[in-house]
C-alpha positions as CSV (number, residue, x, y, z in Angstrom):
1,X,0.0,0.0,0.0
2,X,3.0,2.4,0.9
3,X,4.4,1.7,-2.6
4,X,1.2,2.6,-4.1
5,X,0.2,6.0,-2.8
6,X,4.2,6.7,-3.4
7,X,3.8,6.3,-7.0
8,X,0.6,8.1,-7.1
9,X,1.7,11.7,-4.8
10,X,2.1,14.7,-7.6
11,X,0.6,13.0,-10.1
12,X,-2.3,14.3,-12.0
13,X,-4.9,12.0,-13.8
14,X,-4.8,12.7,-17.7
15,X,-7.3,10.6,-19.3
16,X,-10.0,7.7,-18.0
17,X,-10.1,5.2,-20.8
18,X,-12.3,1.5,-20.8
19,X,-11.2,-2.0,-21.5
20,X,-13.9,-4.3,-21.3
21,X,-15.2,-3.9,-17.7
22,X,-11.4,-2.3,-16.5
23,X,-11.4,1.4,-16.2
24,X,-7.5,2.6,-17.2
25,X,-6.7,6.4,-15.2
26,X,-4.2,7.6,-17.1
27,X,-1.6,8.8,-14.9
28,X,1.6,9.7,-17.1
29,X,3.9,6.8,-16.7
30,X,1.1,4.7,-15.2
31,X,-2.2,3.2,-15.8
32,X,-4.0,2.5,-12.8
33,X,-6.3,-0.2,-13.4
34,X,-9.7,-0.4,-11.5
35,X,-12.5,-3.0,-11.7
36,X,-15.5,-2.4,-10.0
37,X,-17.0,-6.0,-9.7
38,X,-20.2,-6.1,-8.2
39,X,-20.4,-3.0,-5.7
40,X,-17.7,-0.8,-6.5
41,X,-18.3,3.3,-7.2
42,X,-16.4,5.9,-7.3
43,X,-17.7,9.5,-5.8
44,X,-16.4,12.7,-6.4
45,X,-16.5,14.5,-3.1
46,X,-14.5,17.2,-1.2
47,X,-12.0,17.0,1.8
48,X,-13.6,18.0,4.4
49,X,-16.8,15.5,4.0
50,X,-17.2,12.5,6.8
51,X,-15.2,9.7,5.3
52,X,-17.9,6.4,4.6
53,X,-16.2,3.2,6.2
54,X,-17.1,1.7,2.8
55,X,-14.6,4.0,1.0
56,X,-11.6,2.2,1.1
57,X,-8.9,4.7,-1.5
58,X,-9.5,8.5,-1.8
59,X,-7.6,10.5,-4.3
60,X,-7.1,13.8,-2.6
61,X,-7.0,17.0,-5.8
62,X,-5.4,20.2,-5.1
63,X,-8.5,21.9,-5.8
64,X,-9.8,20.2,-2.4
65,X,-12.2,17.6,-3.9
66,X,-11.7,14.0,-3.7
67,X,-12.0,10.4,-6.0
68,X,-13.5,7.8,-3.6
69,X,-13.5,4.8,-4.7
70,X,-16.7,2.8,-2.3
71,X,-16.9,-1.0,-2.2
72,X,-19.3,-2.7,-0.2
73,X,-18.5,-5.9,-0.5
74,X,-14.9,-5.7,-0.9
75,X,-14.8,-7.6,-4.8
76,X,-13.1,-5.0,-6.5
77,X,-9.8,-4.9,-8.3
78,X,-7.1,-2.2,-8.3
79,X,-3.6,-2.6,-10.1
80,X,-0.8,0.7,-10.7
81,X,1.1,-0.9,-13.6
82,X,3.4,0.7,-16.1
83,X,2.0,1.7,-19.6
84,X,4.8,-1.0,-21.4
85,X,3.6,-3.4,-18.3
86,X,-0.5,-3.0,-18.9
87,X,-0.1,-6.9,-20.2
88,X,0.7,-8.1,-16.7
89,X,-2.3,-7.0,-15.5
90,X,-4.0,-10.7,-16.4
91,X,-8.0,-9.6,-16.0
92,X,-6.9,-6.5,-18.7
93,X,-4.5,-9.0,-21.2
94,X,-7.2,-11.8,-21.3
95,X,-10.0,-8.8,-22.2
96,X,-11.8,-10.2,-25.5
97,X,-13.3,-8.1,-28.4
98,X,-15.7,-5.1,-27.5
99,X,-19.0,-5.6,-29.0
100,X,-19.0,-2.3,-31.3
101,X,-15.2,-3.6,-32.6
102,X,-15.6,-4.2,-36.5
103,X,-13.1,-6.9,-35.1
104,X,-16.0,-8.9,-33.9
105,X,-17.1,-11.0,-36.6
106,X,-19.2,-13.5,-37.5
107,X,-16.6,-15.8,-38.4
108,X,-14.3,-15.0,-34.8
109,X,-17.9,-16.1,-32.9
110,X,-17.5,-19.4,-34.7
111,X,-14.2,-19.8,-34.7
112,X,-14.7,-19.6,-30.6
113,X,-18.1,-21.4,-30.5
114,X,-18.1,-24.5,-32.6
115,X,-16.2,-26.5,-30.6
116,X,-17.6,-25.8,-27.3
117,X,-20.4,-27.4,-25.2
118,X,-20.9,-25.1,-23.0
119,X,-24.3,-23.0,-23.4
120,X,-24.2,-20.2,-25.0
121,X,-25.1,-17.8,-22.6
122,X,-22.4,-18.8,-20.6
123,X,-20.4,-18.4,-23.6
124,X,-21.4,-15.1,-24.1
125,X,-20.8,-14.2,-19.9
126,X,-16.9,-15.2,-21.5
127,X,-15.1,-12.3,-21.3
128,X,-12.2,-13.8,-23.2
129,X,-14.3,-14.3,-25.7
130,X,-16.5,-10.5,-25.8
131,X,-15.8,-8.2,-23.7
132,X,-17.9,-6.4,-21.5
133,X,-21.6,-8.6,-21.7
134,X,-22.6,-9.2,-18.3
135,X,-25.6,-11.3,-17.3
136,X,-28.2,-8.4,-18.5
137,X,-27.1,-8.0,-21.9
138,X,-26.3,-11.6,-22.5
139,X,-29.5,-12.3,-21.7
140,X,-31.3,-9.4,-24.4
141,X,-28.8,-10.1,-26.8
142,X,-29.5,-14.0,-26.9
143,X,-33.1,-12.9,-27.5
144,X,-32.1,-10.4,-30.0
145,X,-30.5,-13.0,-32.2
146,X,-33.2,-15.2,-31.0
147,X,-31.0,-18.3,-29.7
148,X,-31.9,-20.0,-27.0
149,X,-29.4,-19.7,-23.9
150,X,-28.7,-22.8,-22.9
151,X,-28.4,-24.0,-27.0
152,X,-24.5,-25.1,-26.9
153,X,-22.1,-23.0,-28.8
154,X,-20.6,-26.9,-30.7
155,X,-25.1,-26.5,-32.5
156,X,-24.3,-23.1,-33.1
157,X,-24.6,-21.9,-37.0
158,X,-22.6,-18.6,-39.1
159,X,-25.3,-17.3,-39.4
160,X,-26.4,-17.6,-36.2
161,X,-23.0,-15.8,-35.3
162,X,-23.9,-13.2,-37.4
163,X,-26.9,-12.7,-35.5
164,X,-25.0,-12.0,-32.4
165,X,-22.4,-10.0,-33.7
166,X,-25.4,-7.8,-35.2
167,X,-27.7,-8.2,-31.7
168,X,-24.7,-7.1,-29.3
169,X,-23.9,-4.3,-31.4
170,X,-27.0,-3.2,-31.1
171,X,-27.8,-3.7,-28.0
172,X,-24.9,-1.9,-26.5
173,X,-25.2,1.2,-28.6
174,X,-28.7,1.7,-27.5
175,X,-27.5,0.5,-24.0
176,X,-25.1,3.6,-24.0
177,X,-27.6,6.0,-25.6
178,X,-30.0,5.3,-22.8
179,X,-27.4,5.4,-19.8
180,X,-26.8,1.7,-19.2
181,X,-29.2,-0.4,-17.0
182,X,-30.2,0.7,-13.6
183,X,-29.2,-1.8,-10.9
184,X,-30.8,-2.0,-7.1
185,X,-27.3,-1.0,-6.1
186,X,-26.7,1.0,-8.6
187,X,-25.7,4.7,-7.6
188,X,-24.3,8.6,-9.7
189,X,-23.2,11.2,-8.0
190,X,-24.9,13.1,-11.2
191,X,-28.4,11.5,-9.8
192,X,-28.5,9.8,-13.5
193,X,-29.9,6.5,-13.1
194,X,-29.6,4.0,-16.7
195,X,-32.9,3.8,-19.0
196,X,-32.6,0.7,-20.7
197,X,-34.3,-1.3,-18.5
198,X,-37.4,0.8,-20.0
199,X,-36.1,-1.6,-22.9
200,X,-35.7,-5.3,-21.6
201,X,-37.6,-7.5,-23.4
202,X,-36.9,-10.8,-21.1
203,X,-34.6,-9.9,-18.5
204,X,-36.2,-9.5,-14.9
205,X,-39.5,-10.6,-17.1
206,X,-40.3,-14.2,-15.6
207,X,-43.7,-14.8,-16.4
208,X,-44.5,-11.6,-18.2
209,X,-46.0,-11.8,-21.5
210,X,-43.5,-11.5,-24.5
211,X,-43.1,-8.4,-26.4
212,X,-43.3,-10.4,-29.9
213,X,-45.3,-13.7,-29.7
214,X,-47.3,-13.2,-26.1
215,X,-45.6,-16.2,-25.0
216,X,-44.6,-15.7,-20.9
217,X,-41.3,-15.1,-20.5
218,X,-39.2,-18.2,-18.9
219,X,-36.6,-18.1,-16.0
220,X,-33.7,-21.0,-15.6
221,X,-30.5,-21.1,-13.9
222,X,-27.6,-21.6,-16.2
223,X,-24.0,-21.6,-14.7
224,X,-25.4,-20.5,-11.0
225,X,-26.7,-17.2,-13.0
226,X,-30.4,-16.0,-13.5
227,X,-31.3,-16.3,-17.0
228,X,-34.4,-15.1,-19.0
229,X,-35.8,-16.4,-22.4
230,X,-39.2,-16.7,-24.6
231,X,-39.2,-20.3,-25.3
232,X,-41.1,-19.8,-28.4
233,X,-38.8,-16.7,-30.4
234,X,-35.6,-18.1,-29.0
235,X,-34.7,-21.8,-31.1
């Protein structure tokens, strides 16, 4: 801990950049690399204010404001690595393609499907494989390509890779363009909370009727994780 805050004292932070689910603070020499896992924030406060015992590293500013980073539950990750070094950081290396990269293609999603039997939205939760769908958006964007979740990725077709490619771009994009998804925990200092859950059309939907065919919306358990589907769109 000593060797951190001496590497961060004078510094100033430059740039916030995003790989996958990593946030990258540019810091000159430095990245310092921050994954919020499940409960992590970070709160832009000044000095003086009462310090929450669930804010565990505050970035004090000259202009006496502070970065606090809050973690409830104590799951997130923090690494200060060199720029030439970022590639030690394993969770950052191992980070697969984004889903608005033109490098995600139809024939990548095969190439890293059709040999697996594992279900696909497990698959898709990957983050090797894309980078940044959590359980929420692997969910909507199985619907969106209509593909059953628990299909396994060894039955899964081109096209049907094209579909994914085209539903996760999607997806995301309108994702971002409505402020993400809002969360129970969920919390901005900017008292924005995400509007896309205006948009779900299974997730959280469990017996509610389906948007397309009517059809009540399904709920299993696939890999320990909640998953939603319309039995009759999704094949």
């Amino acid at each position: 801990m000593e060797e951190f805050k001496k590497n961060l004292i004078g510094l100033e932070f430059k740039d916030i950049l995003r790989k996958g689910k990593w946030l990258l603070f540019d810091i000159g020499d430095y990245y310092l690399c921050s994954h919020l896992r499940m409960e992590g924030k970070y709160f832009i406060k000044k000095h003086d204010e009462v310090i929450d015992k669930h804010e565990h590293v505050i970035f004090s500013f000259e202009d006496g404001t502070d970065l606090r980073y809050h973690d409830t539950r104590k799951f997130g990750r923090m690494n200060l690595v060199l720029k030439d070094k970022l590639d030690t950081v394993e969770g950052v290396r191992k980070q697969g393609i984004e889903p608005t990269d033109s490098n995600l293609t139809k024939e990548y999603l095969y190439e890293k499907f059709h040999k697996k039997k594992l279900p696909m939205k497990t698959l898709l939760l990957d983050q090797t494989i894309i980078s940044g769908l959590g359980n929420i958006y692997a969910d909507e964007v199985l619907f969106g390509a209509r593909i059953k979740p628990m299909r396994l990725g060894n039955t899964i077709t081109l096209e049907e890779c094209d579909k994914i490619v085209k539903s996760s771009r999607e997806i995301i994009e309108e994702a971002i363009k409505c402020g993400g998804t809002t969360i129970r925990s969920y919390t901005s200092s900017l008292g924005v909370t995400g509007r896309f859950q205006q948009n779900l059309m299974v997730h959280k939907r469990e017996n509610e009727e389906c948007k397309i065919c009517h059809s009540l919306i399904k709920k299993i358990v696939i890999g320990g994780r909640s998953t939603y589907y319309c039995e009759k769109c999704q094949l």
